[in-house]
C-alpha positions in Angstrom: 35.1 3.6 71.7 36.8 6.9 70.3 37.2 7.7 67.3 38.6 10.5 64.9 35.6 12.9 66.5 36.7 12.4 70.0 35.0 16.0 71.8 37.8 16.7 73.3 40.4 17.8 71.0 37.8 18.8 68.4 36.7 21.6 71.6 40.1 22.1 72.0 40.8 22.9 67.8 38.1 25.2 68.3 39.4 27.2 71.1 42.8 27.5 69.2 41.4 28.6 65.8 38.9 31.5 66.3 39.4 32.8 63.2 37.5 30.1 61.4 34.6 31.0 58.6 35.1 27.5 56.7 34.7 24.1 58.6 34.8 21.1 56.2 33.7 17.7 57.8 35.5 15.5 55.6 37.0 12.9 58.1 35.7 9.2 57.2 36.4 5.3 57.3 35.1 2.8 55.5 35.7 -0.5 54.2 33.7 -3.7 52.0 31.1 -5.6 53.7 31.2 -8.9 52.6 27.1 -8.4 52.0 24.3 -6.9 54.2 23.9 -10.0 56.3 27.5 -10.2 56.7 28.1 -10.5 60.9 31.2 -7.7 60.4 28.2 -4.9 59.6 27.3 -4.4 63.1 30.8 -3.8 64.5 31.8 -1.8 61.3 29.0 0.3 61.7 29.7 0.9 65.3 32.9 2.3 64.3 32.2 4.5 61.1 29.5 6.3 63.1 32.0 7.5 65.5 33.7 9.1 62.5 31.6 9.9 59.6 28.5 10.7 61.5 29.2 11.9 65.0 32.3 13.6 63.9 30.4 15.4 61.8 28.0 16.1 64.7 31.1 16.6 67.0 33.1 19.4 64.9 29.4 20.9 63.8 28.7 22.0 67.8 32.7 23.3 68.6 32.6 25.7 65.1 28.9 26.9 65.1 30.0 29.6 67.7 33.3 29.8 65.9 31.5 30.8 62.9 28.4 32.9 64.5 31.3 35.0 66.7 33.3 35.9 63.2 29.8 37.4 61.6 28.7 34.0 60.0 30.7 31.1 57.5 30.3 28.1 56.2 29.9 23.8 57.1 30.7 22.0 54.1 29.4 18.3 55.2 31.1 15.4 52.8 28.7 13.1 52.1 28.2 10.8 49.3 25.8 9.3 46.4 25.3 6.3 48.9 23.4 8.5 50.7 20.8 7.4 48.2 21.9 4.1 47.5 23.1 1.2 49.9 24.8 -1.4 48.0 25.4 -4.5 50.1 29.1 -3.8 50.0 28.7 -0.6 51.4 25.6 -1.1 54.1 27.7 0.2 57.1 29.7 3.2 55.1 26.1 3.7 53.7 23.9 3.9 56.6 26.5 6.1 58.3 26.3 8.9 55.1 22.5 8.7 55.6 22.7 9.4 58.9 25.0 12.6 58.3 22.6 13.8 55.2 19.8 13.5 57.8 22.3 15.6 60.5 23.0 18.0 57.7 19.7 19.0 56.7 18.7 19.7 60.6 22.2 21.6 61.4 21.2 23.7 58.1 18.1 24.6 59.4 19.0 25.5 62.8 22.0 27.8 62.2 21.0 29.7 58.8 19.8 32.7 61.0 23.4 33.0 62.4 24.7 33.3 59.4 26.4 29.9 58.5 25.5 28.5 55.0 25.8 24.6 55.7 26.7 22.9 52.0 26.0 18.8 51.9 28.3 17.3 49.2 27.7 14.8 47.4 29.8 12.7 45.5 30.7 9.1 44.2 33.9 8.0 44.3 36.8 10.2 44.9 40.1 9.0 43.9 41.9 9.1 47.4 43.5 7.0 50.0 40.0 5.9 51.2 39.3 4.4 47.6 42.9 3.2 46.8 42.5 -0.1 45.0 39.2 -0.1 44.2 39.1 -0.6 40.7 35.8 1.8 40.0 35.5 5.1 38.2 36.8 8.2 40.4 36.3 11.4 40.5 39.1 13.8 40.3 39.5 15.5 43.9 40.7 18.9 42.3 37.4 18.8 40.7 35.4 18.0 43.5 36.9 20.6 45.4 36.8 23.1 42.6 33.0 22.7 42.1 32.1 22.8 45.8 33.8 26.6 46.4 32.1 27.4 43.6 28.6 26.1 44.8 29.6 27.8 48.1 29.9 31.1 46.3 27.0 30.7 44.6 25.4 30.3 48.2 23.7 26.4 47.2 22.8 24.3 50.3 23.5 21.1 48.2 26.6 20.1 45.6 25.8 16.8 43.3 30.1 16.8 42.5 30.1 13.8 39.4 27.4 13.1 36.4 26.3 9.6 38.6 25.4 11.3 41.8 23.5 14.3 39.3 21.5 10.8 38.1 21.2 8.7 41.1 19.6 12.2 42.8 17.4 12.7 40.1 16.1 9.0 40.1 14.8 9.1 43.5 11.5 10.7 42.4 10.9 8.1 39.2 9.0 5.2 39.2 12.2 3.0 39.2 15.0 4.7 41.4 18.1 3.7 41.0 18.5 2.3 44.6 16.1 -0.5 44.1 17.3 -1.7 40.7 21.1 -0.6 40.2 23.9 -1.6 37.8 26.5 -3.9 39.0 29.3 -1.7 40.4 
């Protein structure tokens, strides 16, 4: 299957744009599960990860040397508060955000000596075409964009974008995390 991260013409973006210092992985599909068990999980997840996680992997490997050759940068990686929290709705989109935190964190690691800051965003919903007709609270995408240049900046390796994510994040150390007893959404 190919998806939105097909090598090819993510190689071939890179060839064409060697003046990058910015790269923002913020390609992603997703839709409702009917529940974890639901048979639809398998084949969903099969096609997310070819977008939000090995896209992500996929653009990661064609910029690095973009990036190193121009004296260093930036990966901004958008990820999500499920990265924390897999409600049954969400267990395919879900799994594939963990996966890309878990990228993130190791692509961080290995390219901080060339010079490539690598920020993981995190964020609830984002009122965009992704989330159209979901009737949940949004975040405002001006704001979302507007607080991760500034955590890039600043030089931060992680960006908590809305007051949920701040919470859920800070949960995950407590004796009751949000992930294993959550509010109806």
């Amino acid at each position: 299957m190919k998806g939105v991260g097909e090598s090819g013409a993510i190689g071939a973006a890179a060839l064409r744009r060697g003046d990058v210092t910015l790269l923002i992985n913020n390609a992603g599909i997703g839709r409702v599960d009917a529940s974890a068990l639901d048979p639809a999980v398998i084949d969903n997840a099969r096609e997310f990860f070819e977008t939000n996680f090995y896209g992500i992997i996929r653009a990661s490997q064609a910029f690095a040397p973009v990036l190193s050759a121009n004296g260093g940068g930036a990966i901004v990686n958008v990820l999500s508060d499920v990265t924390w929290f897999a409600p049954p709705i969400l267990t395919a989109y879900s799994a594939t955000k963990s996966a890309a935190w878990s990228f993130t964190n190791a692509l961080r690691l290995d390219v901080r000596d060339k010079g490539i800051q690598v920020l993981a965003l995190h964020v609830g919903f984002v009122d965009t075409d992704l989330t159209r007709g979901l009737d949940v609270k949004k975040s405002d995408p001006q704001q979302v964009a507007a607080c991760t240049l500034d955590a890039l900046e600043k030089g931060h390796e992680e960006v908590l974008a809305d007051a949920q994510t701040e919470a859920l994040k800070r949960s995950l150390s407590t004796e009751q995390p949000y992930y294993l007893n959550p509010p109806p959404i």
